[in-house]
ChimeraX commands (.cxc) that place a marker at each C-alpha (Angstrom):
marker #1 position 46.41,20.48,-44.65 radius 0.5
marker #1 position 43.98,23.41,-45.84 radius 0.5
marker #1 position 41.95,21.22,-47.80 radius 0.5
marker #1 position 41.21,18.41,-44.48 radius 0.5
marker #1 position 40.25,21.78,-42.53 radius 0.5
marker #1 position 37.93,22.81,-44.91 radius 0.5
marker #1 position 36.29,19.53,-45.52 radius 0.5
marker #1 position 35.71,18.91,-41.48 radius 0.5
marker #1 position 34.53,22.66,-41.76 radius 0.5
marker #1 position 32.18,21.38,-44.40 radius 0.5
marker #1 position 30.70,18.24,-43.04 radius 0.5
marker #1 position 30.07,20.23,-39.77 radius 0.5
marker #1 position 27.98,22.37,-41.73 radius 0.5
marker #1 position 26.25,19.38,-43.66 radius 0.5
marker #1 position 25.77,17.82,-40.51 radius 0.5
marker #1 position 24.16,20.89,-38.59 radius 0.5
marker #1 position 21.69,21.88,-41.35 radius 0.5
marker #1 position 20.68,18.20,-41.40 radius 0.5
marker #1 position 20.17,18.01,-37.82 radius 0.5
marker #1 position 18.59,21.66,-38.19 radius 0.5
marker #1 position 16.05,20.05,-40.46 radius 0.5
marker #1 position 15.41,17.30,-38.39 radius 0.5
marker #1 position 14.62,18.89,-35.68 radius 0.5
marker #1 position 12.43,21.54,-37.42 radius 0.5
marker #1 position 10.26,18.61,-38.45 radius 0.5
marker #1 position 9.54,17.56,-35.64 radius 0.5
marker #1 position 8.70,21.16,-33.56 radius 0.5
marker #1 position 5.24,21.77,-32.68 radius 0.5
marker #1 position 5.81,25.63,-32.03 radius 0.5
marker #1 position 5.89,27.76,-34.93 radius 0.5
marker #1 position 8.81,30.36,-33.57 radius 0.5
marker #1 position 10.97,26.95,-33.06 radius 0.5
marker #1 position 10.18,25.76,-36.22 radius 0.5
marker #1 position 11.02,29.23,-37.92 radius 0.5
marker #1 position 13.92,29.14,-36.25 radius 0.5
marker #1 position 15.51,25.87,-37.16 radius 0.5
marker #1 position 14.66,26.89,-40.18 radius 0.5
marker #1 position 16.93,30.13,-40.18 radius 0.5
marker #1 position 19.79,27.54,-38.82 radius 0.5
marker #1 position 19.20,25.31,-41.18 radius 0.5
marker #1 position 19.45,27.60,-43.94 radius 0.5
marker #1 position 22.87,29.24,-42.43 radius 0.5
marker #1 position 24.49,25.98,-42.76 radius 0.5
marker #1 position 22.97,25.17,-46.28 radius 0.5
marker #1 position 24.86,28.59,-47.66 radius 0.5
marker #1 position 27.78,28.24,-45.47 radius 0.5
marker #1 position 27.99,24.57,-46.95 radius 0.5
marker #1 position 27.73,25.51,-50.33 radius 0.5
marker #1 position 30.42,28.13,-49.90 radius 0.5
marker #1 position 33.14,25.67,-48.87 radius 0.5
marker #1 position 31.91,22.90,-51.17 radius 0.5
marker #1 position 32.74,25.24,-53.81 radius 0.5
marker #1 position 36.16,26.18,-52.21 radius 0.5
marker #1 position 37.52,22.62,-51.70 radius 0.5
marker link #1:1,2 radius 0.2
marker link #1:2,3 radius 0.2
marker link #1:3,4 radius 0.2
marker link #1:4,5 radius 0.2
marker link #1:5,6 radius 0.2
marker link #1:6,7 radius 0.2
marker link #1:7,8 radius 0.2
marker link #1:8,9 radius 0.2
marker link #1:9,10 radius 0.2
marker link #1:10,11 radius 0.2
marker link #1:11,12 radius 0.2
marker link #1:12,13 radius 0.2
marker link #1:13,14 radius 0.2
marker link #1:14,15 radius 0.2
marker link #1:15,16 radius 0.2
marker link #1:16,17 radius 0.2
marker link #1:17,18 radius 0.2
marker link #1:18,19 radius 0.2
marker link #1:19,20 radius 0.2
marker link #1:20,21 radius 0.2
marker link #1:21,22 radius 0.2
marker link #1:22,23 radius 0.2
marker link #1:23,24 radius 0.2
marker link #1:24,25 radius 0.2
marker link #1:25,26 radius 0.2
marker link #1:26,27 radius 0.2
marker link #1:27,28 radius 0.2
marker link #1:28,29 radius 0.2
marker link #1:29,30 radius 0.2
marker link #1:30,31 radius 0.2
marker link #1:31,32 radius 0.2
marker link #1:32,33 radius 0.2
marker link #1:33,34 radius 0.2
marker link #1:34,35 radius 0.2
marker link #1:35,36 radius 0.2
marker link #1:36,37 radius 0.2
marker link #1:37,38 radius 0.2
marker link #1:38,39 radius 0.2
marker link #1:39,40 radius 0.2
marker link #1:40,41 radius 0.2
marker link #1:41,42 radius 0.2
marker link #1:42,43 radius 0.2
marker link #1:43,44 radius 0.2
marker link #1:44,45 radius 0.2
marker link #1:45,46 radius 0.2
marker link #1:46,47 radius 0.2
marker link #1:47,48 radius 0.2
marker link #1:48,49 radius 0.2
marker link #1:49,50 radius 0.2
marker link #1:50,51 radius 0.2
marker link #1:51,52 radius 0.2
marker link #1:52,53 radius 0.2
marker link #1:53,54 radius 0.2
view
């Protein structure tokens, strides 16, 4: 039961720092784009972190 919690934990976080990314390319203001980019790299480390727990 752990294990299905931290997967959907983890493809939230896959799913946000893709969607993070996406977005950032597509900003045309720099303080958006900086800070999509701050989100983005949240859910990259948070990612890795359960990737390496499941």
């Amino acid at each position: 039961m752990l294990k299905l919690f931290l997967k959907g934990k983890y493809l939230y976080h896959v799913l946000q720092k893709r969607h993070n990314e996406l977005l950032q390319q597509d900003c045309l203001c720099e303080e958006l784009r900086l800070k999509f980019k701050v989100k983005a790299i949240y859910h990259r480390s948070k990612a890795v972190e359960l990737g390496s727990r499941i």
